[in-house]
N, C-alpha and C positions, 0 to 999 in steps of 0.2 A: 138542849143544844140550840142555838142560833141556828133561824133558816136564811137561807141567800136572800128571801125578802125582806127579810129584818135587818142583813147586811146589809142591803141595798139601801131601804130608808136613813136608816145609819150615817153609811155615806152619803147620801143625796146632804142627809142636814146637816152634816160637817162641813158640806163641800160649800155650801151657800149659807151658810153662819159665822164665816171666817175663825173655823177651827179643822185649819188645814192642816197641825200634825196631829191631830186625832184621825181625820182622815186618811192623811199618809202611813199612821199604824197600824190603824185598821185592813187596810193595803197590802200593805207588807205580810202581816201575818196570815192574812187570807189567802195570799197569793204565794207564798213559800213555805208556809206551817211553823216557820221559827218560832220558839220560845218568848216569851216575853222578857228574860232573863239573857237571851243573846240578840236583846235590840242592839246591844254595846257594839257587836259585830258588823252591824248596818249602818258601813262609813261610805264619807264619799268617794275614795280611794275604792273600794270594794263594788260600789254601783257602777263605778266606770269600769273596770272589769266584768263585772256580771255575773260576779259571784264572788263567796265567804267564805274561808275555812271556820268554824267552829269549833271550839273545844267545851263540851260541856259534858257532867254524867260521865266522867271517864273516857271519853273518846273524841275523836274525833270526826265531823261530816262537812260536807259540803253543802252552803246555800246557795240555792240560783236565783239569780232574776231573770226575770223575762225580760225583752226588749222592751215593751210598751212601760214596764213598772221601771225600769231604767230610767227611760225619758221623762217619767214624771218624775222619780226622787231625785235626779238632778234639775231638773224646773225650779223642785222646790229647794234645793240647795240655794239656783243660784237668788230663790225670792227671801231667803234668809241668810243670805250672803257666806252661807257656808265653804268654804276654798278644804277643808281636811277634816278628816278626821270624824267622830262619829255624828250623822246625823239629827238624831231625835235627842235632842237634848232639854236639861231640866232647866230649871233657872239658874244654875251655872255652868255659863257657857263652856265648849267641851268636855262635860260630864252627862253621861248619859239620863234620860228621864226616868223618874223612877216609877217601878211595878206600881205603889199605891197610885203616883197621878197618873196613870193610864187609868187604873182602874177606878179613880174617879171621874176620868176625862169620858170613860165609855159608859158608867150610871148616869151622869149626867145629859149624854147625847139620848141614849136610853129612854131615859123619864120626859123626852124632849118629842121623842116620837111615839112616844105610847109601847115601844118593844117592854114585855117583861125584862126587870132587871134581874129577875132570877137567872134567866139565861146568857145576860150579856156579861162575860169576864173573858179577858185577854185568851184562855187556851180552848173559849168555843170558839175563836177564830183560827186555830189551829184544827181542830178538830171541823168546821169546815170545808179548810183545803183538803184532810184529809176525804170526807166523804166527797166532794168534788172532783178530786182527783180519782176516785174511784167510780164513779160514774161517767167520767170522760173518758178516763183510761185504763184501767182496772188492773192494772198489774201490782198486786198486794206487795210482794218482796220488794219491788222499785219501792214501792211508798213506804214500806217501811226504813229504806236505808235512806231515803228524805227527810224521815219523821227523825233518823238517828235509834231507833230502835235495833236492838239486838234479836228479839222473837216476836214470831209473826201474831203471837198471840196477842201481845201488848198494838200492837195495828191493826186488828181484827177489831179490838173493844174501839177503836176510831170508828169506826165504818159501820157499825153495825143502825140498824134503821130505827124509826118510831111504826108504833102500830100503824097509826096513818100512813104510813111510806109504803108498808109493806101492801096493805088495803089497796092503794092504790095501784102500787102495779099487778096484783092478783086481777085489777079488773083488764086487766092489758091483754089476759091471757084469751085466747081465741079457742077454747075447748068448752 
């Protein structure tokens, strides 16, 4: 799985190599857990609201955005003159981007910064937000009706750690 520092670098060279919706996807999915299959959902109409209904997998949930990821995905609306409809688009205009150029948009940024490519595909950014938000916040059942998940089991295998993670906080312990 992608570590937040590998996110971080990530975005640092999207940000100043003018590949701002790589950037901006990377964002998004880090920051909401969305799918990469419900970027379609992530319109401009919906960021100015602050959130998505979703229908994916048989059901339906809801995406949030936070305030701060609001005020940039309309930035970048208005730097790509977007007025409706969905955001991250492919090279036809109002069609959404597809799965394969993300995921050659993010091996590319990848092999840019040294990040293993083995770790970088569009759902370790979902996965994450997940461990992220379990770290911040920890309420499993919230994140799993986030993630759209039906059992806590399928959110559990989100969150679960590297040997090093766990190593690490063992040394935390004061006994």
């Amino acid at each position: 799985m992608i570590t937040k520092e590998c996110y971080l670098k990530m975005l640092r060279y999207a940000d100043t190599h003018n590949k701002k919706k790589m950037y901006y996807i990377m964002k998004t999915i880090a920051q909401t857990g969305i799918r990469i299959g419900e970027l379609q959902f992530v319109t401009f109409e919906a960021v100015r609201e602050g959130s998505t209904i979703v229908w994916n997998k048989g059901k339906y949930r809801t995406i949030y955005f936070t305030d701060n990821l609001c005020k940039e995905l309309l930035r970048y609306c208005d730097e790509t003159s977007c007025t409706g409809g969905v955001i991250f688009c492919g090279r036809d205009r109002g069609k959404v981007i597809t799965p394969g150029a993300v995921w050659k948009g993010l091996k590319y940024i990848a092999r840019q910064v040294e990040v293993s490519e083995q770790i970088v595909y569009p759902h370790s950014f979902r996965h994450l937000f997940a461990k992220e938000y379990m770290r911040k916040v920890g309420d499993i059942s919230e994140l799993a009706d986030l993630l759209g998940h039906s059992r806590l089991e399928t959110t559990w295998i989100y969150t679960k750690t590297t040997s090093d993670e766990k190593r690490r906080k063992l040394e935390l312990l004061d006994v």
